[in-house]
C-alpha positions as CSV (number, residue, x, y, z in Angstrom):
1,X,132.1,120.0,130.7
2,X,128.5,121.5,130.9
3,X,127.7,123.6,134.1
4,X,124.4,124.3,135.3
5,X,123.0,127.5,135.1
6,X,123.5,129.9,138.2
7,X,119.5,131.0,139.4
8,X,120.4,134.5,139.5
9,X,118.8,137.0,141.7
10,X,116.0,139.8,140.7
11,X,117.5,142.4,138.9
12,X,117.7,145.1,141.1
13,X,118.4,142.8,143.5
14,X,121.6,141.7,142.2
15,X,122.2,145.6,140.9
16,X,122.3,146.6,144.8
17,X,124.5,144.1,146.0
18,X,127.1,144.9,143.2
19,X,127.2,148.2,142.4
20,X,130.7,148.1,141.1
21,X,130.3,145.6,138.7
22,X,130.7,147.0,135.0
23,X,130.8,144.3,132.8
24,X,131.4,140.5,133.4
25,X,133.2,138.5,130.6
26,X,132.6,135.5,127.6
27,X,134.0,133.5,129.9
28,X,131.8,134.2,132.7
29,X,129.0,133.4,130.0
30,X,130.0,130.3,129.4
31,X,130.0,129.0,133.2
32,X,126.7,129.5,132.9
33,X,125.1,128.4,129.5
34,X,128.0,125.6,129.0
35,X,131.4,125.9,127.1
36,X,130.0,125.4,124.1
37,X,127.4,128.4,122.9
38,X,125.0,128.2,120.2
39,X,126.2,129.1,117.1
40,X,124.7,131.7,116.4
41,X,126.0,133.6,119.4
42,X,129.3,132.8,118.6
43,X,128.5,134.6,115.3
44,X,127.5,137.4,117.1
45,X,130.3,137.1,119.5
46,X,132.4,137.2,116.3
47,X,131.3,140.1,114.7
48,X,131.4,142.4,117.1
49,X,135.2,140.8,118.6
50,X,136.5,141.2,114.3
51,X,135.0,145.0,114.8
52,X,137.3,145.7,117.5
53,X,140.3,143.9,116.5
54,X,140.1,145.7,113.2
55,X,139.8,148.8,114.3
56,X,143.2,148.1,116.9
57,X,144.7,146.4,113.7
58,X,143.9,148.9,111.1
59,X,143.6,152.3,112.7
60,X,146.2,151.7,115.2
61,X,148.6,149.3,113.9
62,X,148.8,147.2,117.2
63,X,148.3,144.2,118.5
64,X,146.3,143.3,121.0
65,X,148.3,139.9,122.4
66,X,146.4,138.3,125.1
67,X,143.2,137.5,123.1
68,X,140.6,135.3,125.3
69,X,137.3,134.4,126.6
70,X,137.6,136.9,129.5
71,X,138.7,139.5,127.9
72,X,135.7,139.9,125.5
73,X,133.1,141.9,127.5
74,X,129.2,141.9,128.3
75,X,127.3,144.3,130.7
76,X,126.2,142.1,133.8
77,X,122.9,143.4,133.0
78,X,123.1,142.1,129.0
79,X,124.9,138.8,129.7
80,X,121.6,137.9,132.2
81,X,119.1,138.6,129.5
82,X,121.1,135.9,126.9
83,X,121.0,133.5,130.1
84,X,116.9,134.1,130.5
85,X,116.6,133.6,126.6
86,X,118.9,130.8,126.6
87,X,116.1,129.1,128.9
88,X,113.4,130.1,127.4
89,X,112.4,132.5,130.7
90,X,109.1,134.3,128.6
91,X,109.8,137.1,131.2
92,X,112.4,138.7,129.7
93,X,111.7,142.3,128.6
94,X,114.7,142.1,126.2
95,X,116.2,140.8,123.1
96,X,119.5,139.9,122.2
97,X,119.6,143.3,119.8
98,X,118.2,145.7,122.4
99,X,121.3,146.6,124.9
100,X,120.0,150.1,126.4
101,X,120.5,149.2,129.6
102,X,124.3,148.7,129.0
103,X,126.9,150.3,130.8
104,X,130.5,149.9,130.2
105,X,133.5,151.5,131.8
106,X,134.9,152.9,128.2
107,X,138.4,152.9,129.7
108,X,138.5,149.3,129.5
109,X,137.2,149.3,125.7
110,X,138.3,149.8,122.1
111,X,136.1,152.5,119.7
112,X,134.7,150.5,116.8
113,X,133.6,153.8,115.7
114,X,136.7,154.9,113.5
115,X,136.9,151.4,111.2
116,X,134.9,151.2,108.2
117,X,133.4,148.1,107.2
118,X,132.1,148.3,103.6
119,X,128.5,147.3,103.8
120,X,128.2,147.5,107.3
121,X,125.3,149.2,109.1
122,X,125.0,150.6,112.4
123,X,124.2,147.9,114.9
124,X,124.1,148.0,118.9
125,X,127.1,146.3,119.9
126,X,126.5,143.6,122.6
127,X,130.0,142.3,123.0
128,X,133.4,144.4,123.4
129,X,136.7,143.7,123.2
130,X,139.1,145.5,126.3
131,X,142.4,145.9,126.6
132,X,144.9,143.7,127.4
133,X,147.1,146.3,129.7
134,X,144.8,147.7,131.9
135,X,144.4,145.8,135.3
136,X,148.0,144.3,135.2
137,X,151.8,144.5,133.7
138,X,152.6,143.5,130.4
139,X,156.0,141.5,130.4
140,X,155.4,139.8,126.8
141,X,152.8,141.9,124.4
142,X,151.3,138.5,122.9
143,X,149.6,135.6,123.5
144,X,149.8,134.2,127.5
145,X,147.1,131.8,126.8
146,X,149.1,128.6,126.7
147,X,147.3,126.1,123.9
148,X,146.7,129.5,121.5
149,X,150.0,130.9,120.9
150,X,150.8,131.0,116.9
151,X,153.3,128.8,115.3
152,X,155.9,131.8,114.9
153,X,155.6,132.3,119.0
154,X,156.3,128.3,119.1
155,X,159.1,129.0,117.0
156,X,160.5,132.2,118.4
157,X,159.8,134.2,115.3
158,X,159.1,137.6,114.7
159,X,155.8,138.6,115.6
160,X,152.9,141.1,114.3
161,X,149.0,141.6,114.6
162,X,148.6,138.7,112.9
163,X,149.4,136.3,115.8
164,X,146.5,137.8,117.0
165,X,144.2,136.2,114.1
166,X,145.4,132.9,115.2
167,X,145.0,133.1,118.9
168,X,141.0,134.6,117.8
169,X,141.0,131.6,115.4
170,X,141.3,129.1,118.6
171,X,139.1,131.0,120.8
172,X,136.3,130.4,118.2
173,X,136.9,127.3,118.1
174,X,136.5,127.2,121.7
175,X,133.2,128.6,121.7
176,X,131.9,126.6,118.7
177,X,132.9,123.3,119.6
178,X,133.3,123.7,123.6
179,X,136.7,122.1,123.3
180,X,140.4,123.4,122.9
181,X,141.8,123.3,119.7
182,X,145.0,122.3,120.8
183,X,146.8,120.9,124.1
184,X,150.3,121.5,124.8
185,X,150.1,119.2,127.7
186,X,148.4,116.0,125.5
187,X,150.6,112.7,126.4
188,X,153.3,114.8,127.4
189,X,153.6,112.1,130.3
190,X,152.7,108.8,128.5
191,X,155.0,109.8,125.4
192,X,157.8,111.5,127.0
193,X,157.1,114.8,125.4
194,X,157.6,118.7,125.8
195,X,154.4,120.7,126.0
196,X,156.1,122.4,122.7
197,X,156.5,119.3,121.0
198,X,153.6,117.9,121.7
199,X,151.7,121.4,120.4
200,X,153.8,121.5,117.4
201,X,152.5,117.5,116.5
202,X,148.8,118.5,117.1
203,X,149.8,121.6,114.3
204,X,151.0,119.5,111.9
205,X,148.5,116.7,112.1
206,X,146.0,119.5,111.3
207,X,147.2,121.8,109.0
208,X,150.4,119.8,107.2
209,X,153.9,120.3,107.5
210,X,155.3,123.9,108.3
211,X,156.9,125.8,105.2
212,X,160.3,125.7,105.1
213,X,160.4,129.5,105.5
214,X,158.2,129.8,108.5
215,X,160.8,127.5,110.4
216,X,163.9,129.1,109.4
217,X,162.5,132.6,110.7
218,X,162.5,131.3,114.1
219,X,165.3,130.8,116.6
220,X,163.7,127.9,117.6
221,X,163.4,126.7,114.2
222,X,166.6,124.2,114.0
223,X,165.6,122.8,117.7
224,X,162.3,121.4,116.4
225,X,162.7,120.8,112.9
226,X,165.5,119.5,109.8
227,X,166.8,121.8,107.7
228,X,163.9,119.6,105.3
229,X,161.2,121.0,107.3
230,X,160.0,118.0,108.8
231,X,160.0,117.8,112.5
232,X,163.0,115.9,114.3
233,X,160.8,114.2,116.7
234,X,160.1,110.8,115.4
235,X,156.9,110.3,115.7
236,X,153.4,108.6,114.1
237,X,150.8,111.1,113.5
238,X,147.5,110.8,113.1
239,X,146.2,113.7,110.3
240,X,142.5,114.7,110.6
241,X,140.6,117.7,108.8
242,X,139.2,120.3,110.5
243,X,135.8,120.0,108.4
244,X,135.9,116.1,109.8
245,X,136.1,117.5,113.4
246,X,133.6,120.0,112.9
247,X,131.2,118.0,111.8
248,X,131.2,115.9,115.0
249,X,130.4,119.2,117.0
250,X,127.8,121.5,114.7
251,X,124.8,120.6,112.4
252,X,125.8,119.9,108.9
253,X,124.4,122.7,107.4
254,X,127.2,125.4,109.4
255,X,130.0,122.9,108.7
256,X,132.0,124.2,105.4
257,X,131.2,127.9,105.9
258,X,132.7,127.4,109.9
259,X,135.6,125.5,108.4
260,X,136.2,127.8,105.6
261,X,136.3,130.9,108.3
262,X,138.5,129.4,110.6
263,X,140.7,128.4,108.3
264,X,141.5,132.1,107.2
265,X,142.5,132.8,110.3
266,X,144.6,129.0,111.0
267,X,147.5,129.7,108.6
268,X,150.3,128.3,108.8
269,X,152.6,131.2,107.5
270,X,151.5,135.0,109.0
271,X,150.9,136.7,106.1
272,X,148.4,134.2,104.5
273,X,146.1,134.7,107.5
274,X,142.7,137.0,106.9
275,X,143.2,139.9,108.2
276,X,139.7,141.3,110.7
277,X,138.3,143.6,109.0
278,X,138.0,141.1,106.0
279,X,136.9,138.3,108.0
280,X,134.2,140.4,109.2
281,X,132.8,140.4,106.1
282,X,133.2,136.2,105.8
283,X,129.7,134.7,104.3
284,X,130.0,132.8,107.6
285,X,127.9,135.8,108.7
286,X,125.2,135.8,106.2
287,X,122.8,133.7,108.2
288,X,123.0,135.9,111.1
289,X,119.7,138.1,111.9
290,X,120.2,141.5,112.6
């Protein structure tokens, strides 16, 4: 669903009647410019989210766990200039690029600084990635977002930072398309089902059948599925590509490279998923002006 744009006040306007305000979130930017952003933001949004991840994946050997819209972070002052170019307001003073004016509360953010990217160059960084701790308790380090968690958290498998590459993997998709990827709550009423089993269907019907060993290293694993792998609810399913869906939502010419990315990071078993700071350097981001 498409919102209308908020008319925001003059800047210093606005500046004086929130003088706390440090950063507002993706999410914020989409209830403004409509849940699906042009693609090329997305790319943007993208790059600078993989930065971040990798250095928290590769420097620090953690996982983030509650990876969302809101959590990835613009400066107020930023996310209003993307909302004036979005509409084409001619007075804007800035560019997309050109974040000076930024200010964020660095307690709140992870240091891209200490992860090397071969082939990288120094860019400004427009979007940040904060942590998931500060703010409130942590009862269960990963995923809270309902329709995102990974097969293995379906299944009650051991987790690692690559549940986090498949939560990120459905938050693009969010952003790309301006629809979920999946939802646990789909004819749950009209088909009698669980929000599990009815998450675990839409899985299947886009990416196959789950390997045999991904199922057995859950706890959860004999509850949904035969010791064949196949899933004990009998159901009809109704397989589709990702590449076919896609193409519905973007122009042609984005189609196989967006399929191609997000399926590095859609993967069915843990270990096969990309990991970010080799997704970062997917040719889905050769297009994208610097």
């Amino acid at each position: 669903m498409t919102c209308r744009p908020e008319i925001y006040l003059p800047g210093h306007v606005w500046d004086s009647q929130n003088p706390v305000e440090r950063y507002a979130s993706v999410g914020d930017l989409c209830a403004h410019l409509g849940d699906q952003l042009p693609i090329q933001l997305v790319k943007r949004i993208a790059r600078d989210v993989l930065r971040g991840l990798a250095s928290l994946h590769e420097t620090r050997g953690k996982a983030h766990g509650d990876l969302n819209q809101d959590c990835i972070l613009i400066s107020p002052r930023d996310m209003k200039t993307l909302i004036s170019q979005f509409y084409g307001d001619e007075q804007s003073q800035h560019t997309m690029l050109q974040s000076e004016t930024s200010h964020y509360n660095e307690m709140y953010l992870f240091n891209t600084d200490t992860v090397v990217v071969p082939g990288s160059m120094e860019e400004p960084i427009v979007f940040r990635l904060c942590y998931p701790e500060i703010g409130r308790p942590r009862h269960d380090p990963f995923c809270d977002s309902f329709g995102m968690r990974s097969p293995e958290a379906l299944l009650d498998a051991p987790q690692s930072i690559s549940a986090d590459i498949w939560t990120l993997g459905c938050v693009f998709y969010e952003l790309i398309t301006g629809e979920s990827l999946f939802d646990p709550v789909f004819q749950t009423v009209e088909l009698g089902l669980t929000p599990e089993e009815s998450h675990l269907i839409q899985i299947i019907e886009l990416l196959g059948q789950f390997p045999r060993d991904t199922v057995k290293a859950g706890k959860n694993g004999r509850k949904w599925f035969q010791e064949d792998g196949s899933l004990r609810l009998d159901t009809t399913y109704y397989p589709v590509m990702l590449k076919d869906i896609l193409e519905l939502r973007i122009e042609g010419q984005e189609v196989a490279q967006t399929a191609d990315f997000l399926g590095a990071m859609l993967q069915l078993r843990p270990h096969e998923r990309a990991r970010a700071v080799d997704l970062i350097n997917h040719p889905w981001f050769d297009n994208l002006d610097d």
